[in-house]
C-alpha positions as CSV (number, residue, x, y, z in Angstrom):
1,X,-2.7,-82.3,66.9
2,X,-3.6,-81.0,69.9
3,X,-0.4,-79.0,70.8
4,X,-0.8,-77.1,67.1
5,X,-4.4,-76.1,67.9
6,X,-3.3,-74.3,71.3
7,X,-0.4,-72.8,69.8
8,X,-2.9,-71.4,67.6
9,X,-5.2,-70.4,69.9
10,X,-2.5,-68.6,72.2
11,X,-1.2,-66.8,69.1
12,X,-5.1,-65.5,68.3
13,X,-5.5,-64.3,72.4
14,X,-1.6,-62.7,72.3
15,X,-2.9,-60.8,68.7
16,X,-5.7,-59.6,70.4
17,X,-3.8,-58.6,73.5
18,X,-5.4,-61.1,76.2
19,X,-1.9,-63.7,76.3
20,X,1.2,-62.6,76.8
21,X,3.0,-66.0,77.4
22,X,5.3,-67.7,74.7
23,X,3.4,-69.7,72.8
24,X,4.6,-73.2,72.9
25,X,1.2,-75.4,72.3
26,X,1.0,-76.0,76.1
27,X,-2.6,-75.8,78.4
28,X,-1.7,-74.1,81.7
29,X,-2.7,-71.1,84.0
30,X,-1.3,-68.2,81.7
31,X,-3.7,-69.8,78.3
32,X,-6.8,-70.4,81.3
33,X,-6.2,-66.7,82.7
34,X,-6.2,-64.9,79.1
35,X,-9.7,-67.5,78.1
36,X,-11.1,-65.8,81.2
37,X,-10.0,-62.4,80.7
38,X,-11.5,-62.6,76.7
39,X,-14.4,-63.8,78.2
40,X,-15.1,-60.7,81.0
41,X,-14.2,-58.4,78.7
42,X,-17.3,-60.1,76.1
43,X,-19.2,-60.2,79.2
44,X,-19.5,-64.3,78.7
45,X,-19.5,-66.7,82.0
46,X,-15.7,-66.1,83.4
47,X,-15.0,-70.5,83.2
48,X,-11.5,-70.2,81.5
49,X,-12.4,-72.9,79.2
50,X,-12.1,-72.6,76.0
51,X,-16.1,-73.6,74.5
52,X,-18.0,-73.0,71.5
53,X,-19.8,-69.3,73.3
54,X,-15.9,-68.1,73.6
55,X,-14.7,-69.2,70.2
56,X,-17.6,-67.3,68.9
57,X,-16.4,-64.2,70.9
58,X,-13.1,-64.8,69.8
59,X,-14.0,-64.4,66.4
60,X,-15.7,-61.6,66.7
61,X,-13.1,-59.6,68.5
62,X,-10.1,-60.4,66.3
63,X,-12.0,-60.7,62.8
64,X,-14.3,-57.5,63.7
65,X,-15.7,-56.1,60.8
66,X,-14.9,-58.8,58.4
67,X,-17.3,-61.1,60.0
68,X,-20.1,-61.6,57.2
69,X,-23.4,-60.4,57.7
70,X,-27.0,-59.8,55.7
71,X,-27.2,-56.3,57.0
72,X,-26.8,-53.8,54.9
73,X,-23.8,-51.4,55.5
């Protein structure tokens, strides 16, 4: 469903502080601003869409430190 899968997302870009619209599962300008505002602030191509390079940003940003990884810590 594709109304779940942005209500998701905007919940993930409020948590880390890039939406601040109410999420209700909806694609307009608010969700397209905070993709491109995630995306300057990872230094990624400012398109507003939502693609695999951003998801991977995404991921990064809001699961930080508990992203796996074979270095050593």
């Amino acid at each position: 469903d594709a109304s779940l899968s942005l209500g998701k997302l905007q919940t993930v870009l409020q948590e880390a502080g890039f939406y601040d619209g109410i999420v209700d599962g909806r694609l307009g300008p608010r969700i397209t601003d905070a993709v491109r505002r995630l995306q300057m602030s990872m230094g990624l191509p400012r398109t507003g869409t939502f693609d695999a390079l951003t998801y991977a940003a995404l991921s990064k940003q809001v699961l930080g430190a508990r992203l796996p990884s074979l270095r050593p810590r």
